[in-house]
C-alpha positions in Angstrom: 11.8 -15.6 18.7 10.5 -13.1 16.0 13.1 -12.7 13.2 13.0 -9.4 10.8 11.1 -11.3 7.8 8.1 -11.9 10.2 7.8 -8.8 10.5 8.2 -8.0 6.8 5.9 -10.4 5.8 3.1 -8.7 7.8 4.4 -5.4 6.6 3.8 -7.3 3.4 0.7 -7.7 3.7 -0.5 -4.4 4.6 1.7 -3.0 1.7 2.7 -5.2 -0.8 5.9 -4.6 -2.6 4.6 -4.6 -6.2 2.8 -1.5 -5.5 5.7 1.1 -4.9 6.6 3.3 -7.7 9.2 2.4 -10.0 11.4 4.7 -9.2 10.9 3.9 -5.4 13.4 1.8 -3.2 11.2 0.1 -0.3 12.5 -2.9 1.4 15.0 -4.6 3.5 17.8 -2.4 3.0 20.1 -3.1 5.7 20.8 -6.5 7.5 19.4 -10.0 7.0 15.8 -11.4 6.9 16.5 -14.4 9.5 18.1 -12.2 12.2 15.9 -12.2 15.8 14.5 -9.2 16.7 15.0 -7.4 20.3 13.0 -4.7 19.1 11.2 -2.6 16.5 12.1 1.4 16.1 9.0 3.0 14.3 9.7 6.6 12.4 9.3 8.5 9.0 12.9 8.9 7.9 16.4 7.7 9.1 19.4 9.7 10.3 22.6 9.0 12.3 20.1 10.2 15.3 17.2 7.7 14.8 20.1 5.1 14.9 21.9 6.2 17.8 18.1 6.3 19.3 17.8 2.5 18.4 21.1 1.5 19.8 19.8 3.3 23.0 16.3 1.6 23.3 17.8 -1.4 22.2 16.2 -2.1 18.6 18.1 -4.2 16.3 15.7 -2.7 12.9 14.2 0.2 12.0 11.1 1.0 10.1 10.9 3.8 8.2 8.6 5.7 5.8 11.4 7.1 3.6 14.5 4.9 2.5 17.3 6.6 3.3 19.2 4.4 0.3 17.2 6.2 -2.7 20.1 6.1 -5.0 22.5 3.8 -5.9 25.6 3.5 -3.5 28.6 2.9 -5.1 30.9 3.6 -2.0 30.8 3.8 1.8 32.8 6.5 3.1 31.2 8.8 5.4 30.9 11.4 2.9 27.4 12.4 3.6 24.6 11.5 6.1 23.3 8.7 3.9 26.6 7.1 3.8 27.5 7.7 7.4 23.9 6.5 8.6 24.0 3.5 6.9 27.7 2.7 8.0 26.6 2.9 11.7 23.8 1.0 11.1 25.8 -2.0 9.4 28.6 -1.3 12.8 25.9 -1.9 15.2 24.0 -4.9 13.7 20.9 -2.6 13.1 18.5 -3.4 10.1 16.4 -1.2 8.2 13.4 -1.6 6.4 11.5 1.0 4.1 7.3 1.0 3.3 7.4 4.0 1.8 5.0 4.7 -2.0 3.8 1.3 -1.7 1.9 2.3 1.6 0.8 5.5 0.1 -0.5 3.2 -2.1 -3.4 1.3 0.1 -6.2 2.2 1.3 -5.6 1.9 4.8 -2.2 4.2 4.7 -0.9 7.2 4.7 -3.4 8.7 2.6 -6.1 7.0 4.4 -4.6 8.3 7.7 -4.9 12.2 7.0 -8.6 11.6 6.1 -9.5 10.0 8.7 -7.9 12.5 10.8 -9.9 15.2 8.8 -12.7 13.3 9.3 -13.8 12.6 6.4 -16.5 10.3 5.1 -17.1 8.0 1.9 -13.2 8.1 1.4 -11.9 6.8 -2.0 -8.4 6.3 -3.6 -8.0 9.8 -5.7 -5.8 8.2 -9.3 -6.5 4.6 -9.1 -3.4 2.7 -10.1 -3.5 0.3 -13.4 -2.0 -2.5 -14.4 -2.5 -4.1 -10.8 -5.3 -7.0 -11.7 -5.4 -10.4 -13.0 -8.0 -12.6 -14.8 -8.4 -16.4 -13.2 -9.9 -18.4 -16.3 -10.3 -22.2 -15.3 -12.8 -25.1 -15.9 -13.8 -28.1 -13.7 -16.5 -30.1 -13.1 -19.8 -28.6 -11.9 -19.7 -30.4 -8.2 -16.2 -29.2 -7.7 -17.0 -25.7 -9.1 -18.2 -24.1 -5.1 -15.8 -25.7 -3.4 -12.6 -24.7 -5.5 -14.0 -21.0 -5.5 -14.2 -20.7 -1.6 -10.4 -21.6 -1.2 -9.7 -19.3 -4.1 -11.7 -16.3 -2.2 -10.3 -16.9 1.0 -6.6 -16.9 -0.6 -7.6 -13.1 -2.0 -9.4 -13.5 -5.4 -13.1 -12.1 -6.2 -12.5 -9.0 -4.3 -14.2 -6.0 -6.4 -14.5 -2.7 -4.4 -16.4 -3.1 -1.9 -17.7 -6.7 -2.8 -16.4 -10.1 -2.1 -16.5 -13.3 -3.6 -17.1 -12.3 -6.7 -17.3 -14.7 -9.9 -18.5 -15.7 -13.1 -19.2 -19.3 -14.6 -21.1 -20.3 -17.7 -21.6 -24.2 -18.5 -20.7 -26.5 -20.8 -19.5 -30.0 -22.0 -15.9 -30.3 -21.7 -14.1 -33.6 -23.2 -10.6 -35.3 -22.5 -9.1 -38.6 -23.5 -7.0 -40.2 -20.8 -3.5 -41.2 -22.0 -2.1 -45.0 -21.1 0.1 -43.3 -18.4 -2.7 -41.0 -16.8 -4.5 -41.3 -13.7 -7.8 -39.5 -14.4 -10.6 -38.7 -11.7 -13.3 -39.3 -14.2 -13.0 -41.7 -16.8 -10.8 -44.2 -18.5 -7.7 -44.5 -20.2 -8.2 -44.8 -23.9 -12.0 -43.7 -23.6 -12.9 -40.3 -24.4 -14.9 -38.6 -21.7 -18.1 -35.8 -21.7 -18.5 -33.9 -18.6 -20.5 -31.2 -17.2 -18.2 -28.6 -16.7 -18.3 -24.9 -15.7 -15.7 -22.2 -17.2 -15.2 -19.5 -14.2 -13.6 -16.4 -14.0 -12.3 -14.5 -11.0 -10.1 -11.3 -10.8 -7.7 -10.7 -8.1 -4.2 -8.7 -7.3 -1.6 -9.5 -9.3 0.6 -10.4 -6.4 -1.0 -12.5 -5.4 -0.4 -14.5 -8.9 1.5 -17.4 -6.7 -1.2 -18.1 -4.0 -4.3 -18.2 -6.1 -2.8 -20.5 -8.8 -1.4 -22.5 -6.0 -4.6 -22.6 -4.1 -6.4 -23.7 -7.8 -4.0 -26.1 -8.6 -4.1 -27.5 -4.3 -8.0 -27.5 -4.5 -9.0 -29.0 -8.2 -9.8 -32.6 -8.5 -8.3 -33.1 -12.1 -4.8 -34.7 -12.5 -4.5 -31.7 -15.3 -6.2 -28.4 -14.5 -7.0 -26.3 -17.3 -7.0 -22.7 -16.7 -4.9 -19.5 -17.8 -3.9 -15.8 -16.6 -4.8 -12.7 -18.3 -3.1 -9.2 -17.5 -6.1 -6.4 -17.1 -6.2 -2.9 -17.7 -8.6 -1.8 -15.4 -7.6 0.0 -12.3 -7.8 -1.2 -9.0 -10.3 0.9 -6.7 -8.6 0.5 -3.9 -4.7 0.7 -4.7 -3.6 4.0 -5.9 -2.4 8.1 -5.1 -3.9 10.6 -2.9 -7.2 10.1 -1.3 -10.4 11.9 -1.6 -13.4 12.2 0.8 -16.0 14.7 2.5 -16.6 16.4 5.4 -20.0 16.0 7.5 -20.8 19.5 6.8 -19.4 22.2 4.7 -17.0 24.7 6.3 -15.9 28.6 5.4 -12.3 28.5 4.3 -10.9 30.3 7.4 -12.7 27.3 9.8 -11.1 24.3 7.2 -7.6 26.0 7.6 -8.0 26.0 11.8 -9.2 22.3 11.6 -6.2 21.6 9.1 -3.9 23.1 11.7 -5.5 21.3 14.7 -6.5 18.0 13.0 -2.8 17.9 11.4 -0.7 19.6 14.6 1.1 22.3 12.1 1.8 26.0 12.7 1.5 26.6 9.4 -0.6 26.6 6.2 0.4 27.5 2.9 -2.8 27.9 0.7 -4.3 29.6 -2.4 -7.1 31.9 -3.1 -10.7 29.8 -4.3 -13.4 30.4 -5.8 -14.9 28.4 -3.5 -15.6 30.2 -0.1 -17.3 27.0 1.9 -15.3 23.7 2.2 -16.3 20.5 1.7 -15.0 17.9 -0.6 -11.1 17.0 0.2 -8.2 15.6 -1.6 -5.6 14.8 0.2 -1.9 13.3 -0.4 0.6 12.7 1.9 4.0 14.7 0.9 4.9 15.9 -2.7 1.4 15.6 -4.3 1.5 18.2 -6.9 0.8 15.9 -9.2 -2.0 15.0 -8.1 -3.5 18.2 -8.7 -5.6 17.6 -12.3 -7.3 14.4 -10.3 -8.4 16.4 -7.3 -9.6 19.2 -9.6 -11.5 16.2 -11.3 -12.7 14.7 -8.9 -14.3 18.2 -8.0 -12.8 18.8 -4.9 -12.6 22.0 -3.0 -9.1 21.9 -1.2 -6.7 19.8 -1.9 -3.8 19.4 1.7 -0.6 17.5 0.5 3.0 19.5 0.6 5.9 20.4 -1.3 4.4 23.0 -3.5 6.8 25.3 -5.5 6.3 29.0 -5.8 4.9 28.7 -10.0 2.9 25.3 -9.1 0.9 27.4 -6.9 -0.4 29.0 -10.0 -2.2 25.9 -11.2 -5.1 26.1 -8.8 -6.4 28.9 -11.0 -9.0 29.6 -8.6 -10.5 26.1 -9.2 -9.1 25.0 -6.1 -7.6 25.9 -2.7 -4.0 24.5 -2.3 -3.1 23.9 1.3 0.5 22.9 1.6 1.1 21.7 4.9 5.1 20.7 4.6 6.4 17.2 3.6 7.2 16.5 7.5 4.0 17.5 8.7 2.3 15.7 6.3 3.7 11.8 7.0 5.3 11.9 10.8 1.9 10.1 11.8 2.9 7.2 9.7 5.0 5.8 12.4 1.7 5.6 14.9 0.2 3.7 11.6 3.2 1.0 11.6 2.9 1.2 15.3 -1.1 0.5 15.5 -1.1 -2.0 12.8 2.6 -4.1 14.1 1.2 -4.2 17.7 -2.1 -6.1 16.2 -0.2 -8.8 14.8 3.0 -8.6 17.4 1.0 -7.7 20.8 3.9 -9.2 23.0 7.0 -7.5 20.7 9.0 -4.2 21.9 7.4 -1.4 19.1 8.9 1.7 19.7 8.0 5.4 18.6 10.8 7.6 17.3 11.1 10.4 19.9 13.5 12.5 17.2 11.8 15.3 15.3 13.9 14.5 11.7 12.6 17.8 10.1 15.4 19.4 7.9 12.9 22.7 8.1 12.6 25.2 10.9 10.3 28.2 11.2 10.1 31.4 12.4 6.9 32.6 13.4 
């Protein structure tokens, strides 16, 4: 029987934890990791309805894009819909789980999602995120040297952009003298030992601090294995805000905005005077993205689609750039047919199910 941390784990792995923003609160938030699941409710927020809709297609945890616990709870009493949601969650055994800026994050989510659904090419993360990578320093014996590197690529180290098993080694003598209590590969006790050594060096995620050391320390033939971590500036590539990518061929503004509309399913576009009168480079970012706007203007983009735009932040295009504000809703509701194409890879015989409730707070008038 699946239970709710299989699922997370895979979750997990598309999204990892570590790379939601501070002030974000993605997770388990209701219920308990080793409860069996009868079935999975996919949708971008959560409301008394998209409960009720669980309890009726009999789903025992939702997945949503946005946590509906953002802020500290310090009492349950039905005072608002947060409260009250989360209340008849707990009353009818339903868990909820949130993967919400971490999979803006990476670059096969949300992000990655509208481009492809612009049909964009070359896509790249828009403000790579820093802070993210580790340094793998260790040394062993030159025969050993291959052998422990394949089980440290295939646990997730020596990824660089788009290149794998990546690495570095220089070599040298290295020397040890076996204590009376030690029980060395090479050598003797009391005898100091030369031996051909390599130093290597491999980067990799720092979540993934727990495997790799654990595959090193699995994989080395010394008793002792010398090695350390270092913490690394540089930004990851591919972990990050907002996406940005091309089209096959350059468009005039008024045929962008009709393939935003189609491409996107909205009604309506909210979008700034350019400069630039045909369309080609796009940045993109899945709900509030203002801030994204110096990066997209940087990364010399022509429009830049995300949502949430206030009246004065309009102002900051400065007719660099064409602002198309799409709504926060608009932007993200796809993210549940993500969850959903990505859960029933790893869970093809497991009850996925779409939200059928439209959870827009907005409603126009057209």
């Amino acid at each position: 029987m699946i239970q709710i941390k299989d699922i997370i784990r895979e979750l997990e792995l598309l999204a990892p934890p570590s790379y939601q923003e501070s002030y974000d609160n993605a997770g388990l938030l209701v219920g308990s990791h080793e409860t069996s699941v009868t079935g999975a409710l996919l949708s971008l927020d959560v409301t008394e309805e998209i409960v009720e809709e669980a309890i009726q297609k009999n789903c025992n945890l939702i997945v949503a894009h946005h946590p509906i616990v953002f802020k500290g709870l310090k009492k349950l009493n039905g005072k608002n819909y947060v409260e009250r949601t989360v209340i008849k969650a707990i009353k009818n055994d339903i868990a909820i789980y949130a993967i919400h800026t971490n999979l803006d994050h990476v670059a096969t989510g949300v992000n990655w999602e509208i481009a492809n659904r612009l049909g964009l090419k070359n896509i790249k993360v828009l403000a790579p995120k820093k802070q993210l990578l580790m340094k793998l320093t260790f040394f062993a014996p030159t025969e050993s040297t291959q052998a422990i590197l394949d089980i440290l690529f295939a646990a997730g180290a020596g990824k660089i952009g788009k290149y794998e098993n990546c690495s570095f080694r220089t070599e040298g003598t290295g020397t040890f003298l076996p204590g009376e209590s030690a029980n060395p590969t090479i050598g003797q006790d009391g005898r100091l030992e030369e031996v051909h050594e390599h130093r290597c060096e491999v980067m990799f995620p720092s979540h993934l601090t727990n495997d790799i050391v654990t595959a090193l320390l699995k994989s080395h033939p010394y008793e002792e294995v010398a090695y350390y971590l270092t913490a690394l500036e540089n930004e990851n590539q591919e972990v990050g805000a907002g996406a940005v990518g091309e089209l096959s061929e350059a468009l005039p503004v008024e045929k962008f905005l009709e393939l935003l509309k189609v491409s996107m399913n909205v009604t309506l576009v909210k979008y700034t005077e350019s400069a630039n009168k045909m369309i080609r480079r796009i940045a993109v970012c899945g709900g509030a993205g203002s801030f994204l706007l110096p990066d997209a203007i940087r990364n010399k983009a022509d429009a830049f689609v995300t949502a949430d735009y206030k009246y004065h932040e309009f102002f900051d295009a400065e007719n660099k750039i064409m602002i198309c504000d799409i709504g926060h809703y608009e932007s993200e509701v796809f993210t549940k047919n993500l969850l959903h194409n990505y859960l029933s890879g790893k869970f093809p015989n497991f009850a996925l199910c779409l939200s059928d409730v439209n959870t827009n707070p907005v409603r126009y008038f057209v």
